[in-house]
C-alpha positions as CSV (number, residue, x, y, z in Angstrom):
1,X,42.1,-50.5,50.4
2,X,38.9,-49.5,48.4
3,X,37.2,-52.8,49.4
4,X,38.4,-51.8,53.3
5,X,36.3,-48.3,52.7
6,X,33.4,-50.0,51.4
7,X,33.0,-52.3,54.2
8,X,33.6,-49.2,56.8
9,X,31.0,-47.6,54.5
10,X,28.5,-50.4,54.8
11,X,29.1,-50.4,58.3
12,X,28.3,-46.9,58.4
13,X,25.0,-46.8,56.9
14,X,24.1,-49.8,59.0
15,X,25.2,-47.8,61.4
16,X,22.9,-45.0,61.1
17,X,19.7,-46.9,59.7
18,X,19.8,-49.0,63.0
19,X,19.8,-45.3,65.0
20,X,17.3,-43.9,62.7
21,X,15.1,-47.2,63.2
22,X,15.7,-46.8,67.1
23,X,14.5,-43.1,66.7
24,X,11.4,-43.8,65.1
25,X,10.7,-46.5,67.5
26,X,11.1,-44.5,70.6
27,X,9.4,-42.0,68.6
28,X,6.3,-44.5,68.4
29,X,6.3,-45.6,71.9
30,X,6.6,-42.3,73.6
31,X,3.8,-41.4,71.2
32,X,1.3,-44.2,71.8
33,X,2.3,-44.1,75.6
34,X,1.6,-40.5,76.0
35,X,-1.9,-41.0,74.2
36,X,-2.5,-43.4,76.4
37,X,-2.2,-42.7,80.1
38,X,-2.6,-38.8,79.7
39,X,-5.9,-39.8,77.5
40,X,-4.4,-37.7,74.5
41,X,-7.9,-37.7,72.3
42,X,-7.2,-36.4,69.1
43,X,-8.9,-35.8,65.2
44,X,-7.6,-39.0,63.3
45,X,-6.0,-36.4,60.9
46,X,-4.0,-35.3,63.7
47,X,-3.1,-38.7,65.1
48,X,-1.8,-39.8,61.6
49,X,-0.3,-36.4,60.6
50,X,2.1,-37.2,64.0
51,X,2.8,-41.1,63.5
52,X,3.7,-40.2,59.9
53,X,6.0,-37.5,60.7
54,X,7.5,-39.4,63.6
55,X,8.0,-42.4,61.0
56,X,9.4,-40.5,58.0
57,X,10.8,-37.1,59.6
58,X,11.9,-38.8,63.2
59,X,15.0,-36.0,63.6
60,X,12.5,-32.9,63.3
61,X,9.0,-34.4,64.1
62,X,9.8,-36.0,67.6
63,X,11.3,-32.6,69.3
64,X,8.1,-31.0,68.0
65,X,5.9,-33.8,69.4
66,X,7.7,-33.5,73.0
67,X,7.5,-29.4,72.5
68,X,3.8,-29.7,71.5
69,X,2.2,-32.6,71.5
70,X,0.9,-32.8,75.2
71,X,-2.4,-31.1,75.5
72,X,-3.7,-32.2,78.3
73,X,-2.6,-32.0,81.8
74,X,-5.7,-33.2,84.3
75,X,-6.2,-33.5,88.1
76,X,-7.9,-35.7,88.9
77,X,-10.4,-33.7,90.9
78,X,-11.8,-32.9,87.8
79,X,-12.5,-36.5,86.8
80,X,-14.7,-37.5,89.1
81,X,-17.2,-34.5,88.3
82,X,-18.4,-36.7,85.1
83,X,-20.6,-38.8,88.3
84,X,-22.2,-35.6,89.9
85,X,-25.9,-36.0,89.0
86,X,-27.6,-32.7,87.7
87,X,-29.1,-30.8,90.3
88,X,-32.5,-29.7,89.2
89,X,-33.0,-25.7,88.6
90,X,-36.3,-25.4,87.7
91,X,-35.0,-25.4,84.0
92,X,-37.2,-27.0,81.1
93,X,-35.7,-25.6,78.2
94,X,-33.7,-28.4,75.9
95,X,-30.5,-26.5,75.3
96,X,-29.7,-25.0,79.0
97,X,-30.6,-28.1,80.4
98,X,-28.5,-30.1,78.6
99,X,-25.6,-27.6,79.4
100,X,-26.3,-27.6,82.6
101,X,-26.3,-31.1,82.7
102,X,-23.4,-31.8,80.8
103,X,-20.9,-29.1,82.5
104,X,-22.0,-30.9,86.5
105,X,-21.2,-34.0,84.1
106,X,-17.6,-32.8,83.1
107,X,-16.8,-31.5,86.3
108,X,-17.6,-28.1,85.8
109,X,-18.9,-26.1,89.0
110,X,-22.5,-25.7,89.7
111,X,-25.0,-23.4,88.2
112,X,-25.1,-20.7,91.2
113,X,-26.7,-17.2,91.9
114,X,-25.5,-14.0,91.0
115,X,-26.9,-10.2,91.2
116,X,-25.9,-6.9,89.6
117,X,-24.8,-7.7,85.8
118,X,-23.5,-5.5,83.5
119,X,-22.9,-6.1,80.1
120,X,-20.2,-3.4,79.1
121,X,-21.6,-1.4,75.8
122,X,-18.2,-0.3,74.9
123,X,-14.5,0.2,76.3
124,X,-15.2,3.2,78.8
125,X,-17.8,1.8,80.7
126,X,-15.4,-1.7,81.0
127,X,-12.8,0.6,82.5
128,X,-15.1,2.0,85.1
129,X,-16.2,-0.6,86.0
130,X,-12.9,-2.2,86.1
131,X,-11.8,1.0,88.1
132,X,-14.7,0.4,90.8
133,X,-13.6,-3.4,90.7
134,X,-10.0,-2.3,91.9
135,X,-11.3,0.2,94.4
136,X,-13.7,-1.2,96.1
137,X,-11.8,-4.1,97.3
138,X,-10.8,-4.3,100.9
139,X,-9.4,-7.9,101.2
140,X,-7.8,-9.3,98.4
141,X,-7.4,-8.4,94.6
142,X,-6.9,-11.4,92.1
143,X,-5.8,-10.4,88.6
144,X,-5.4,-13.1,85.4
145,X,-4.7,-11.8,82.2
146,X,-3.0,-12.7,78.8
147,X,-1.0,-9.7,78.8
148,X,-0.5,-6.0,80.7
149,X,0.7,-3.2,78.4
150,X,2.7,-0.8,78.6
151,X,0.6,2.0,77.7
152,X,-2.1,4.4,78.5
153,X,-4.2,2.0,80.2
154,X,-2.0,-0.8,81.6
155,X,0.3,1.9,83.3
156,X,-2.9,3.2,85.6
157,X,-4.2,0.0,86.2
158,X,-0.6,-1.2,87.2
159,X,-0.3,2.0,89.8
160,X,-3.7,1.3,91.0
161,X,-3.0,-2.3,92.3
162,X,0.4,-1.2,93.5
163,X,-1.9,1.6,95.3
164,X,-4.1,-1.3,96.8
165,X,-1.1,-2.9,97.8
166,X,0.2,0.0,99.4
167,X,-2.9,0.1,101.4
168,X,-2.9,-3.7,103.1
169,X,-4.9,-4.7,100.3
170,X,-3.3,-8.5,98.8
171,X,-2.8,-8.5,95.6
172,X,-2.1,-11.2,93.0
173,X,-1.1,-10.4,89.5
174,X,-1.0,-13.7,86.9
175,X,0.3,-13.3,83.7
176,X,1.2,-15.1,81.0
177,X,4.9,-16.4,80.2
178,X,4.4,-15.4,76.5
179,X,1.5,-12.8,76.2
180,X,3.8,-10.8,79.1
181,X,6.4,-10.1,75.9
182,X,3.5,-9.0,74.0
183,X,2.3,-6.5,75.4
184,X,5.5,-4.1,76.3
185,X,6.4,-6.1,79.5
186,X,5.4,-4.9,82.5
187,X,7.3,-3.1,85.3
188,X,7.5,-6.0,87.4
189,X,10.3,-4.7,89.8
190,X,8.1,-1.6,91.1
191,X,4.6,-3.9,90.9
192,X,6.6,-6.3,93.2
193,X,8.3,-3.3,95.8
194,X,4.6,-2.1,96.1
195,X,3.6,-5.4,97.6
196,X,1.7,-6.7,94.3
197,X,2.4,-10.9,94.3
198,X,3.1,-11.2,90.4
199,X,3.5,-14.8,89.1
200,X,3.9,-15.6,85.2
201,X,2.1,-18.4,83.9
202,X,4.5,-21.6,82.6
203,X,7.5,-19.3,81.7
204,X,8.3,-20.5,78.1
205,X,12.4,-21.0,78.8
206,X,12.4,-21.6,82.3
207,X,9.4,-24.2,83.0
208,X,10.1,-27.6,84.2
209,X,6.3,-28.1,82.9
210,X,5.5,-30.9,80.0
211,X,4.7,-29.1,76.6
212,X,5.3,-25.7,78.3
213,X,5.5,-23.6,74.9
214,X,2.0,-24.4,74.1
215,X,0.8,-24.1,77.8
216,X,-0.7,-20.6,77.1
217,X,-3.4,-18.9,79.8
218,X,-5.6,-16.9,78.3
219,X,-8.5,-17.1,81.1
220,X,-8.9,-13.1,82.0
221,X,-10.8,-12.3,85.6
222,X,-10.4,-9.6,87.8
223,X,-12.0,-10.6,91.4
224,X,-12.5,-8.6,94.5
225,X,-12.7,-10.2,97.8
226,X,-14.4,-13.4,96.3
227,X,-17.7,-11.1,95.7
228,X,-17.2,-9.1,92.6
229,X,-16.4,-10.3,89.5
230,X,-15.1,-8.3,86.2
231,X,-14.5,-11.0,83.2
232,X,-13.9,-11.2,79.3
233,X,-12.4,-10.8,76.6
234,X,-9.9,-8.0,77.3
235,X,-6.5,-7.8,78.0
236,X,-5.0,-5.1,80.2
237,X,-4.1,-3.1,77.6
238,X,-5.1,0.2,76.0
239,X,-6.5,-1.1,72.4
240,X,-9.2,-3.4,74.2
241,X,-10.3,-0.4,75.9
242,X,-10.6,3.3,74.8
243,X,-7.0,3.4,73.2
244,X,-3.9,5.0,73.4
245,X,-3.4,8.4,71.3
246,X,-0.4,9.4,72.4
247,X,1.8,10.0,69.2
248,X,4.3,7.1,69.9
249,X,2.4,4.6,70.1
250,X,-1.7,5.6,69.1
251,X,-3.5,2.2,69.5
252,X,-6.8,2.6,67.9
253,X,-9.5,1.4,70.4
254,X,-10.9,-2.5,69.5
255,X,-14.4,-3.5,70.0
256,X,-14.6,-6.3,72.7
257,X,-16.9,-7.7,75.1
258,X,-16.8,-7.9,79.2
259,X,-18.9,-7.5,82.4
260,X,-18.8,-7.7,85.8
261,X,-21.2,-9.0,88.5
262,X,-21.6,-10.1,92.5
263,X,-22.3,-13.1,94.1
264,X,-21.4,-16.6,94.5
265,X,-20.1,-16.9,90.9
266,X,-17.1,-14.7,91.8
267,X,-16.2,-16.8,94.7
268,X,-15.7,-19.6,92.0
269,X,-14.1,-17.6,89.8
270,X,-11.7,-17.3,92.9
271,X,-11.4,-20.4,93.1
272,X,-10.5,-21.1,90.2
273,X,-7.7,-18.3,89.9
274,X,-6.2,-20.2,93.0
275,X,-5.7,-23.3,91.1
276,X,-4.0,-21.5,88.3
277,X,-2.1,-19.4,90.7
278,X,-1.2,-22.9,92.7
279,X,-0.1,-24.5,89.3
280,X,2.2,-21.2,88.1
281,X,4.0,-21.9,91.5
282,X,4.4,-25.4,91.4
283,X,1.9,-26.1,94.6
284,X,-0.8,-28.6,94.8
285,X,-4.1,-26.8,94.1
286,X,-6.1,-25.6,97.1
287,X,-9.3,-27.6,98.1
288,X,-12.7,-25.9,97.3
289,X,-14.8,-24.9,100.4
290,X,-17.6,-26.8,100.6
291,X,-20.9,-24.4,100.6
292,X,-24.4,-25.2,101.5
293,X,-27.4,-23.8,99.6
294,X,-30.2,-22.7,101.6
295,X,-32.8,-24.7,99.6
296,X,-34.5,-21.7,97.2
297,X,-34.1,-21.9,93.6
298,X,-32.2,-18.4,92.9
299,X,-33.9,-16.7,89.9
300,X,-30.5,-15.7,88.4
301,X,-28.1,-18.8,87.6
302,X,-24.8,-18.8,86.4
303,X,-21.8,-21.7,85.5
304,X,-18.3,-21.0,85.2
305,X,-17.1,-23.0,82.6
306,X,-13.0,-23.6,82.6
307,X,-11.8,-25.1,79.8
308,X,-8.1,-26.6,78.6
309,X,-5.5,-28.8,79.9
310,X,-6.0,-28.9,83.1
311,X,-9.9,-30.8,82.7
312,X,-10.3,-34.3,81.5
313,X,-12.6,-32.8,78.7
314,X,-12.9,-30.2,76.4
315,X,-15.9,-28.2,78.0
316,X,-16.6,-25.4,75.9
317,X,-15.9,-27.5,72.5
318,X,-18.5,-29.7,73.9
319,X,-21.0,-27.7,75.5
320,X,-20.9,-25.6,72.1
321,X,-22.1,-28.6,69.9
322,X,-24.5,-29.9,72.2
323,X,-26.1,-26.4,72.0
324,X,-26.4,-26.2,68.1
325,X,-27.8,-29.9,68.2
326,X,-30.1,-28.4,70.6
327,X,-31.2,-25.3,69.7
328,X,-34.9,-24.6,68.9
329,X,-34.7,-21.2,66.8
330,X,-31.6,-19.0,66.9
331,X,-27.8,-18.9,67.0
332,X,-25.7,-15.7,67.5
333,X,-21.9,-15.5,67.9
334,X,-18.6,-13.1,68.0
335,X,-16.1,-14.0,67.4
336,X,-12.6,-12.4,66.0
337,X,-11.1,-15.6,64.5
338,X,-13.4,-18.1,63.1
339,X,-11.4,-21.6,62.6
340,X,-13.5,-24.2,63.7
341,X,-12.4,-28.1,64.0
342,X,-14.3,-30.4,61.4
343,X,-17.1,-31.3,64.5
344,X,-18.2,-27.6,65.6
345,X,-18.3,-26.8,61.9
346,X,-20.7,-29.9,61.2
347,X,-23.1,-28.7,64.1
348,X,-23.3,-25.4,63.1
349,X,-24.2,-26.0,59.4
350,X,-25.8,-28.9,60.8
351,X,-28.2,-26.6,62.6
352,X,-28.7,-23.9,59.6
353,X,-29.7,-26.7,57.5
354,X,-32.2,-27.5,59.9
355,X,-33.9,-24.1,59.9
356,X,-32.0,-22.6,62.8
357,X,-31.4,-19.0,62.5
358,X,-27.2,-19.4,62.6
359,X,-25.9,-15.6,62.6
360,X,-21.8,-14.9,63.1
361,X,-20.0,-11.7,63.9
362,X,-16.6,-11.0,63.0
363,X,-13.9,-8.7,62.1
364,X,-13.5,-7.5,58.1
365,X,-10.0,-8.3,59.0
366,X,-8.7,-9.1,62.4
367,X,-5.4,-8.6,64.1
368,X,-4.4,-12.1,62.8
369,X,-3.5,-12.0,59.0
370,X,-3.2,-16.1,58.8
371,X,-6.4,-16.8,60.9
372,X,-8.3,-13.9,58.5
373,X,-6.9,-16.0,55.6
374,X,-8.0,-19.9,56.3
375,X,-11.5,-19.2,58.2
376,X,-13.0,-18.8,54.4
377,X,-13.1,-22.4,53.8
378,X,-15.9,-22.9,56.8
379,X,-17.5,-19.4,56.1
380,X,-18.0,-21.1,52.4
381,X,-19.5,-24.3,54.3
382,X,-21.6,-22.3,56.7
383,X,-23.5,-19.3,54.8
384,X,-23.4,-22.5,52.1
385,X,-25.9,-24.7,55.0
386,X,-28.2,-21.4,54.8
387,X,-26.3,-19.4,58.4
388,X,-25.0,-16.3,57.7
389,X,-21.7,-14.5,58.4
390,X,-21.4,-10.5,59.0
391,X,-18.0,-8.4,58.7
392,X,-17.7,-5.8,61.5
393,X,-15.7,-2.9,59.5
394,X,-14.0,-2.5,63.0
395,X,-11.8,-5.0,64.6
396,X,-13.8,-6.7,67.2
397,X,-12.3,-9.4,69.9
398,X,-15.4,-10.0,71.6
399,X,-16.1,-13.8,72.6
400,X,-19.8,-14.8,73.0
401,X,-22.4,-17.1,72.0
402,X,-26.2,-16.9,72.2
403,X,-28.5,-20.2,71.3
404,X,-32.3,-19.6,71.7
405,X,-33.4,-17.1,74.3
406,X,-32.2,-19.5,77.2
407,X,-28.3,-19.4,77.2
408,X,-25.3,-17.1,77.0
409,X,-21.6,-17.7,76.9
410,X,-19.4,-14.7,77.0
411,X,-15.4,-14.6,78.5
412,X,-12.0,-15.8,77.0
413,X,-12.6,-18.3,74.3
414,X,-12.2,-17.7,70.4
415,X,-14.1,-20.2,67.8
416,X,-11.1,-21.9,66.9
417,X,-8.9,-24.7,68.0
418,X,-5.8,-22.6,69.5
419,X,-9.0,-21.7,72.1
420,X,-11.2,-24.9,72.3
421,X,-8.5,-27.3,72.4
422,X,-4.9,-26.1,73.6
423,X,-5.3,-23.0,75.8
424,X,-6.5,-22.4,79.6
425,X,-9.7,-20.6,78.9
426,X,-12.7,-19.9,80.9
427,X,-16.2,-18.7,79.8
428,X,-19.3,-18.1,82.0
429,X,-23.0,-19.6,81.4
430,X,-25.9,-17.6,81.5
431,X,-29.2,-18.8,82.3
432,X,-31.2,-15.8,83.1
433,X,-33.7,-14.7,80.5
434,X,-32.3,-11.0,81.0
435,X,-28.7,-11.9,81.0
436,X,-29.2,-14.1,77.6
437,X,-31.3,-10.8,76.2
438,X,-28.4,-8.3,77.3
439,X,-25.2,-10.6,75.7
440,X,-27.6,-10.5,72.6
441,X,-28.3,-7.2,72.2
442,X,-24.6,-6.6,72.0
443,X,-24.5,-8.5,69.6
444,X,-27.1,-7.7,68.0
445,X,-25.5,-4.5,67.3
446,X,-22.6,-5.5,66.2
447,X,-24.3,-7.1,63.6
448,X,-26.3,-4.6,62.7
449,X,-23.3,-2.4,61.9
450,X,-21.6,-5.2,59.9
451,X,-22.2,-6.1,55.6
452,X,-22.6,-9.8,54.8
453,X,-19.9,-12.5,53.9
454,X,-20.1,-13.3,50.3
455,X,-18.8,-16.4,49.4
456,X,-16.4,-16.8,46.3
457,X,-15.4,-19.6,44.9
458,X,-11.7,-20.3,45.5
459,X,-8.8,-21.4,43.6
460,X,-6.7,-24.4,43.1
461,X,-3.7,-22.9,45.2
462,X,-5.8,-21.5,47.7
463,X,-7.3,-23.9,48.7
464,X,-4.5,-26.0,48.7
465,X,-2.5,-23.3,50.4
466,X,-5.8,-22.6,53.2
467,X,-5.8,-26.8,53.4
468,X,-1.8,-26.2,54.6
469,X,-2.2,-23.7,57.1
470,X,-5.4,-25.0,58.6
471,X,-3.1,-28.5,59.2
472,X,-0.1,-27.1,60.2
473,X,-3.1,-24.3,62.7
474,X,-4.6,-27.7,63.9
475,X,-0.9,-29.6,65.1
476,X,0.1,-26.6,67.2
């Protein structure tokens, strides 16, 4: 009898090590096929950190890899933009040129013309401007935003697009499938009885789509009939703005960064809010109109610059260290979360070493406790190289770079890998001397009204415990 239950116990554990050896196997090949034909280009660290955990975790680590792992979702529209040839602008500076250059390369729209920017100084002048955006429309409305609140601010702006509606106005509202939980969830029912078309974005429990959890738009655009265009950092909601004081819920008011402008620039930011709108619902994207320039070199150029899983490459990411490389004198960022891959951190100490003037804005402490905690070890690196970091006492969301006199980014994206590598995020190049000098005088402020980062010297367990969470950050 006991020899009979050690064979069936033998059995047993052959059993199960021939499952578990199955496991990890199918672990490996869905892992190495996946790489390979959705062109899966990641840090070794994070290649290894997956085939290890696949190989010695296969129970846990292969759900995460199928919740997570895909990061890239391309059309192939945006594949053959790498054999556009530059179109020539007139620009001789090293650093827009090369951005120009490299975006047409990547498949990002042309540089085009634009009139009328304003860079909002603070959140009251955003919402007038945001007001005028909403009013003045007389064809369509397009709306994309992380999140609507229910507060102060995203209750009026939710009755003024059902009041457009009302009107014959179309309107399209696009939100996320996870930032719509965060910000009080909106009133869809009466949006959608007024006639405003709301979609979310890759629902998180209901999404047929590969990787949905980590499918997260964060690209934020207001458009009116393809000519005006409000864009940024904020959400709809009151603490990006001016605040909410009532009693219950008194939202202090963040500093953050947006503008608005006319001209063709809007019509591709329209075209772009199709596509998302198109891949929310399941459709095949729209085809972009073909346009005709009329020969003149427009004085103001601007490029929208999409980035996440939907292009081939990682735009921003790459257009970032190509300007540090590039740059001839000065660097100036905001930022409210500052945790940079091992690459972008390289160029931008890179570039202090060199003698580049490297300044960066950010919050004393931002809305994120665990990004506040790990973006010390590259603050120690950077002000290390010579750049220098400045702590806002207020907490600021504002998302813009400046490199030399010649180039601006401002929109959506945060210096740090959630935003550079994983989400659907969309910034907009500058080109124009007085656009580059108005995005830097914000900051410039900002900075002003900030005290310097001084580094200390960390601990064992910290930085042990800062190495752990920047891992585990850079996996999901």
């Amino acid at each position: 009898m006991n020899q009979l239950l050690i064979t069936l116990s033998d059995i047993a554990a052959t059993y199960w090590w021939v499952i578990d050896l199955l496991l990890v196997a199918t672990g490996l090949i869905i892992y190495v096929g996946a790489s390979h034909s959705l062109h899966q280009r990641r840090h070794p660290a994070a290649a290894i950190s997956w085939v290890l955990g696949i190989v010695l975790l296969p129970y846990i680590t292969l759900p995460l890899y199928l919740a997570f792992g895909s990061r890239k979702i391309v059309a192939a529209k945006h594949a053959a933009g790498r054999h556009r040839v530059a179109a020539s602008t007139g620009q001789t500076h090293a650093t827009a040129a090369r951005v120009q250059q490299l975006g047409m390369a990547m498949g990002v729209p042309d540089p085009v013309a634009y009139e009328d920017l304003t860079v909002h100084e603070d959140g009251t002048q955003a919402l007038n401007a945001l007001r005028a955006t909403i009013d003045g429309a007389k064809e369509t409305i397009e709306v994309s935003t992380f999140l609507v609140g229910r507060d102060v601010l995203g209750d009026e702006i939710a009755e003024r697009l059902k009041q457009r509606a009302r009107e014959g106005v179309r309107v399209r509202l696009l939100i996320d499938g996870i930032g719509i939980y965060l910000g009080g969830y909106p009133d869809m029912k009466s949006l959608k009885a007024a006639g405003v078309e709301v979609l979310r974005f890759v629902p998180p429990f209901r999404s047929p789509k590969r990787g949905r959890t980590n499918l997260r738009n964060h690209r934020k655009m207001v458009i009116a009939d393809g000519e005006h265009l409000w864009c940024g950092g904020r959400n709809l909601a009151a603490e990006y703005f001016e605040g909410d004081p009532r009693p219950i819920l008194r939202r202090k008011a963040w500093l953050d960064l947006s503008f608005d402008l006319f001209g063709e620039i809007a019509e591709q930011a329209r075209q772009q809010f199709e596509e998302d709108w198109a891949f929310a619902n399941e459709e095949a994207p729209p085809e972009a109109p073909e346009k005709a320039g009329d020969g003149s070199a427009p004085l103001a150029l601007a490029q929208l610059v999409p980035s996440g899983p939907d292009r081939t490459d990682d735009t921003i990411h790459i257009m970032l260290i190509s300007g540090c490389f590039t740059s001839q004198r000065r660097i100036l960022a905001v930022t409210p979360y500052f945790v940079p891959d091992a690459a972008l951190l390289a160029a931008l100490t890179l570039a202090a070493r060199r003698g580049i003037e490297v300044d960066l804005v950010l919050p004393a402490h931002s809305n994120h406790r665990v990004a506040d905690f790990v973006r010390h070890r590259s603050l120690r690196d950077l002000v290390t190289a010579g750049g220098r970091v400045w702590l806002h006492p207020r907490m600021i969301h504002a998302k813009a770079i400046v490199i030399d006199d010649e180039l601006a980014l401002a929109g959506s994206a945060n210096l740090d890998g959630r935003s550079l590598f994983l989400n659907y995020e969309m910034m907009v190049a500058f080109y124009d001397r007085k656009a580059v000098t108005d995005f830097a005088s914000w900051i410039e402020s900002r900075r002003q009204e900030g005290k310097p980062y001084l580094v200390r010297q960390p601990g064992m367990l910290r930085e042990l415990a800062e190495g752990l969470l920047l891992w585990l950050a850079f996996q999901l």
